[in-house]
Backbone atoms as SQL, in Angstrom:
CREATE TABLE atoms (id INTEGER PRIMARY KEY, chain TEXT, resi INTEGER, resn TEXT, atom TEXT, x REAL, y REAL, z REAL);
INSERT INTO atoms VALUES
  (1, 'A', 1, 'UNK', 'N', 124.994, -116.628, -11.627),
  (2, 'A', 1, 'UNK', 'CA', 123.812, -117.461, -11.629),
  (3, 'A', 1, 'UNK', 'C', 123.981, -118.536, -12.700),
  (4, 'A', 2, 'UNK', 'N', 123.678, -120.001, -12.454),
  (5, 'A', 2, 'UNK', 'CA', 123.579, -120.801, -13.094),
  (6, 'A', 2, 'UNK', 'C', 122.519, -120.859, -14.031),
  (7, 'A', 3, 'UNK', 'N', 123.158, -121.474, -15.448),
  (8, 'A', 3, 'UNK', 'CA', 121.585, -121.836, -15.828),
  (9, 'A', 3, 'UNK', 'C', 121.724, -123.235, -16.383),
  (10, 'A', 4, 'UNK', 'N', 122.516, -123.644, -15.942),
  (11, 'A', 4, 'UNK', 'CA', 122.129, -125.765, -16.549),
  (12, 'A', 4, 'UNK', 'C', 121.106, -126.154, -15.043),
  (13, 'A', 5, 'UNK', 'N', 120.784, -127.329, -15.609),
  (14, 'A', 5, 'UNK', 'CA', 119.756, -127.707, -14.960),
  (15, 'A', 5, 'UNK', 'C', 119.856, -128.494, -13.469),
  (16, 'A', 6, 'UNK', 'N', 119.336, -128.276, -12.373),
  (17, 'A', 6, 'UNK', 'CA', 120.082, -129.343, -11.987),
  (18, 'A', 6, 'UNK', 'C', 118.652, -129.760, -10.818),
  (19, 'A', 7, 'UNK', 'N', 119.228, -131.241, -10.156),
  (20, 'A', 7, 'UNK', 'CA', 118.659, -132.286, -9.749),
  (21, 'A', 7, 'UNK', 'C', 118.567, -132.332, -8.492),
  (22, 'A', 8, 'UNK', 'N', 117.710, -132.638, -7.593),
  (23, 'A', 8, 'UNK', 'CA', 117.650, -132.739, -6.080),
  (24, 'A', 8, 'UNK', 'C', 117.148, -133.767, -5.990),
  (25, 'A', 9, 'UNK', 'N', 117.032, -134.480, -4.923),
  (26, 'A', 9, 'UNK', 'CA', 116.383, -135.914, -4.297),
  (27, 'A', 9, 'UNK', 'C', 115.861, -135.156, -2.978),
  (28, 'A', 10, 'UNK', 'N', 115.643, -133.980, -2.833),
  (29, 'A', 10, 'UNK', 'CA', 114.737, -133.066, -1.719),
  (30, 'A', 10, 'UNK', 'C', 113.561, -132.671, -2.109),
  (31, 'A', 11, 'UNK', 'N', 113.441, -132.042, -3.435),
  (32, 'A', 11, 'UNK', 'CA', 112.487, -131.666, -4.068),
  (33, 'A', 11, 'UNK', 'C', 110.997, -132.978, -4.265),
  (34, 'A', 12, 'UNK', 'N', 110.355, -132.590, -3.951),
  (35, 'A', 12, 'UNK', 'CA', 108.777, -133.453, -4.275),
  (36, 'A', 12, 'UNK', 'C', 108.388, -132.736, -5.277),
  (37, 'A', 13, 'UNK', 'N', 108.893, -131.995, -5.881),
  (38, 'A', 13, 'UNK', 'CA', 107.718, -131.653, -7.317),
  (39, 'A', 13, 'UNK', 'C', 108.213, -131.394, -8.377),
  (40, 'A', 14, 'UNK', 'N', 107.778, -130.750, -9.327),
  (41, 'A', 14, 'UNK', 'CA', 108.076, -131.045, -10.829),
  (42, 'A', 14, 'UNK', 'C', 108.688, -129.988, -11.437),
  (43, 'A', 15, 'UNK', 'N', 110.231, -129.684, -11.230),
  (44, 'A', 15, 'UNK', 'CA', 111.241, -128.666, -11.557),
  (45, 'A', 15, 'UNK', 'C', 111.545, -127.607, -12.733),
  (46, 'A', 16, 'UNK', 'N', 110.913, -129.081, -13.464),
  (47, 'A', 16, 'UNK', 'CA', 110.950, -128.216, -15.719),
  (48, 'A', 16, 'UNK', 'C', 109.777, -127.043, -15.728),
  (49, 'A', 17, 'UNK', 'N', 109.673, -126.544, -16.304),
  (50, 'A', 17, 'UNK', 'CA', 109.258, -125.864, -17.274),
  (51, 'A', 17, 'UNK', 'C', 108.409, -126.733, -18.099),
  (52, 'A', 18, 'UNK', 'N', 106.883, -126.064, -18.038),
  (53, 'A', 18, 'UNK', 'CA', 106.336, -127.134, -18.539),
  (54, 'A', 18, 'UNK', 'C', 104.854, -125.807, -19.461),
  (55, 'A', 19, 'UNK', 'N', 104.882, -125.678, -21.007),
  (56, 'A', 19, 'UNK', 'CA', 104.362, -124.402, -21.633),
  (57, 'A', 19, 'UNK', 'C', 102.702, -124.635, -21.315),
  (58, 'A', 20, 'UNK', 'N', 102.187, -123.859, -21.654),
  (59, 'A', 20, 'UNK', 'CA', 100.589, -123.752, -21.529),
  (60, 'A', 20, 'UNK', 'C', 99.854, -124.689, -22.056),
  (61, 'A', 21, 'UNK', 'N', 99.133, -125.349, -22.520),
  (62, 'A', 21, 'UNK', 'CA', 98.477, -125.951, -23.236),
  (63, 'A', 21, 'UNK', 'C', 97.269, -125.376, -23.963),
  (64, 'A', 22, 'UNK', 'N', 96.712, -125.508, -25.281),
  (65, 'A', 22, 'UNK', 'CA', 95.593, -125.314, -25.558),
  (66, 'A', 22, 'UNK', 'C', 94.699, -126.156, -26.026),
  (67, 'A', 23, 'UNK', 'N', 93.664, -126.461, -26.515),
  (68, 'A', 23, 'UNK', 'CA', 92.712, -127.812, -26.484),
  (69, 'A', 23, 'UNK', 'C', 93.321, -128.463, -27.531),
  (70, 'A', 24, 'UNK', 'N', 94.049, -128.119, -28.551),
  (71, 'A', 24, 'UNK', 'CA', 94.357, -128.778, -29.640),
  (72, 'A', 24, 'UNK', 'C', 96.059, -129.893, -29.190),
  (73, 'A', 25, 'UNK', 'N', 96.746, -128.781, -28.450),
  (74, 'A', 25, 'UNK', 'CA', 97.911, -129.512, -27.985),
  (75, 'A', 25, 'UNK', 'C', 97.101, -131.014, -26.642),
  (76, 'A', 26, 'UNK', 'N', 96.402, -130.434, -26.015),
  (77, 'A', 26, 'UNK', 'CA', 95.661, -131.616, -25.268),
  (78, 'A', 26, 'UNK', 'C', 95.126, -132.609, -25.817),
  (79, 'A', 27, 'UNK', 'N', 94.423, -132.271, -27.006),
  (80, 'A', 27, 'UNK', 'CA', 93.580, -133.519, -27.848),
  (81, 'A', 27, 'UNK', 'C', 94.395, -134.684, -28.179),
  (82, 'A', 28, 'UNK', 'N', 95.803, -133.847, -28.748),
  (83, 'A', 28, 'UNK', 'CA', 97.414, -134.650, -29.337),
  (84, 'A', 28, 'UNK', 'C', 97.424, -135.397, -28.286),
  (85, 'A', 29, 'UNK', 'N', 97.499, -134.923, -27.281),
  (86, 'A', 29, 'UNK', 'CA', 98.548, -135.744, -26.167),
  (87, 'A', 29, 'UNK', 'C', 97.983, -136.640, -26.161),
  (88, 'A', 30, 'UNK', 'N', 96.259, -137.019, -25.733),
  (89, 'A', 30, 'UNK', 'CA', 95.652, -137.859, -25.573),
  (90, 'A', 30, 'UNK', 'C', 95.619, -138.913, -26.521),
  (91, 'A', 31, 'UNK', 'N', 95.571, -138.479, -27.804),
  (92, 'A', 31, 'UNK', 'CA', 95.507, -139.188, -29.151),
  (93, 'A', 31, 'UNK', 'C', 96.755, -140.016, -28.936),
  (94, 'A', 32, 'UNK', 'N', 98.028, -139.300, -28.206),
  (95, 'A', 32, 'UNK', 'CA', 99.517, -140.426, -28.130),
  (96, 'A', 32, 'UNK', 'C', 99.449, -141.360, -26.835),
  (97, 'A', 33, 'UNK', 'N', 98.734, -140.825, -25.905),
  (98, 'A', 33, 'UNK', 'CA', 98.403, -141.726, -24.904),
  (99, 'A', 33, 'UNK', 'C', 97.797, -142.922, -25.257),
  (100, 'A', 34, 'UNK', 'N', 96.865, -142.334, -25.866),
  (101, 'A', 34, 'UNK', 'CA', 95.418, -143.752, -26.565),
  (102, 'A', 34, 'UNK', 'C', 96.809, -144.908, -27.248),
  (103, 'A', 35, 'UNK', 'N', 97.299, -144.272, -27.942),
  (104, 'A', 35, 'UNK', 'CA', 97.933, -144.852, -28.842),
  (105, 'A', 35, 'UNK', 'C', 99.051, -145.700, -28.732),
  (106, 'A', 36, 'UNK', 'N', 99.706, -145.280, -27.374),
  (107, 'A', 36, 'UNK', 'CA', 100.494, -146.120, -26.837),
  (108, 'A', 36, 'UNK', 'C', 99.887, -146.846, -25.960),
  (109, 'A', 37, 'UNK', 'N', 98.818, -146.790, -25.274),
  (110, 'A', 37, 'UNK', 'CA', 98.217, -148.034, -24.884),
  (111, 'A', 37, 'UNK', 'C', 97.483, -148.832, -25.377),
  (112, 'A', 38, 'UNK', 'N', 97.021, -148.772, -26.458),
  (113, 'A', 38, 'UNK', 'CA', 96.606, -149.966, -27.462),
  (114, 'A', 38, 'UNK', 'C', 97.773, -150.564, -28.342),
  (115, 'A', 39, 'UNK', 'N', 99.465, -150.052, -28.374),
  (116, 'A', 39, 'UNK', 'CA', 100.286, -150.762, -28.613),
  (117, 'A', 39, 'UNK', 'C', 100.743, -151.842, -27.476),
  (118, 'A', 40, 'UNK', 'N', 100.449, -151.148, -26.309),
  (119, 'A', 40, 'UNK', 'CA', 101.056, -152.084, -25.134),
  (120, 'A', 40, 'UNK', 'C', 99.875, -153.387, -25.088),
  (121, 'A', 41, 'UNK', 'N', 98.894, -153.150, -25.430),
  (122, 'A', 41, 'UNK', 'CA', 97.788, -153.807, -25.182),
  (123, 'A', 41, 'UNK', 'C', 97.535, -155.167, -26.383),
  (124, 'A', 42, 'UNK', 'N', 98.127, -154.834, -27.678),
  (125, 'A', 42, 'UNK', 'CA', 98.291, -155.818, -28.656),
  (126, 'A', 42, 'UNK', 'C', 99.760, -156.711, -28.415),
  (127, 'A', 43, 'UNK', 'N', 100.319, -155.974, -28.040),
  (128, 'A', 43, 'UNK', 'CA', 101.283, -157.345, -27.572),
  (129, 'A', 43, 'UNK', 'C', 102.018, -157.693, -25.859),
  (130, 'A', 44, 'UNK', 'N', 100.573, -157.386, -25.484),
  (131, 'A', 44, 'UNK', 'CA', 100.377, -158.412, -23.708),
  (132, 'A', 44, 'UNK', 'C', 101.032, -159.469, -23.873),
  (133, 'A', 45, 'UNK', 'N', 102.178, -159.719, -22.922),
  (134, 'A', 45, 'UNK', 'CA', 102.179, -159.176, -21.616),
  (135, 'A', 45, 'UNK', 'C', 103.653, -158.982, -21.593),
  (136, 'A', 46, 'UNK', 'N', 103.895, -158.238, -22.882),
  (137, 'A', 46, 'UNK', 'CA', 105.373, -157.845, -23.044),
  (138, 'A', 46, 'UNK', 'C', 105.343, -156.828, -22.154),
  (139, 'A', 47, 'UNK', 'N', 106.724, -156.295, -21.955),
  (140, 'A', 47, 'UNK', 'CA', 107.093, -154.968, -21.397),
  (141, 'A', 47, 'UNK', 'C', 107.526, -154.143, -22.294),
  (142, 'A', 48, 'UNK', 'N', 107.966, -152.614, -21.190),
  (143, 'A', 48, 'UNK', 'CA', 107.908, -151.857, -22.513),
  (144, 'A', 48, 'UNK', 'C', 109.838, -151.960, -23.062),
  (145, 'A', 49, 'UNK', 'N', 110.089, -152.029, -22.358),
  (146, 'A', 49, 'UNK', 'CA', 111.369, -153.057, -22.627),
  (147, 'A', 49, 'UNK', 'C', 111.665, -153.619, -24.051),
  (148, 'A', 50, 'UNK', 'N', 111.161, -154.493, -23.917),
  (149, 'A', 50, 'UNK', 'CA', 110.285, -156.012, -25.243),
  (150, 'A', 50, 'UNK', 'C', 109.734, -155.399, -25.893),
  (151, 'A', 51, 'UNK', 'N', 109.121, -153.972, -25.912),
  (152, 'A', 51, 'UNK', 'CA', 108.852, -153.499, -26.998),
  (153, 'A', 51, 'UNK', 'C', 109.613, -152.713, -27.717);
């Protein structure tokens, strides 16, 4: 049995391993979401490229 990871272009869904969350790890995420879209948002109409 393998265990590296591997890749299909058959698959429609989301392969990783992905851990539980609890409200505090959720609050984070959001807080980095917010946060990268008010960086994208101060320097319109760069890409994220250009950034």
């Amino acid at each position: 049995m393998r265990t590296d990871f591997s890749y299909s272009n058959t698959l429609g869904w989301n392969t990783f391993l992905i851990p539980l969350f609890i409200e505090q790890n959720k609050a984070d995420l959001t807080a980095c979401a917010e946060s990268i879209l008010l960086a994208r948002e101060a320097h319109f109409p760069a890409t994220i490229a250009e950034l």
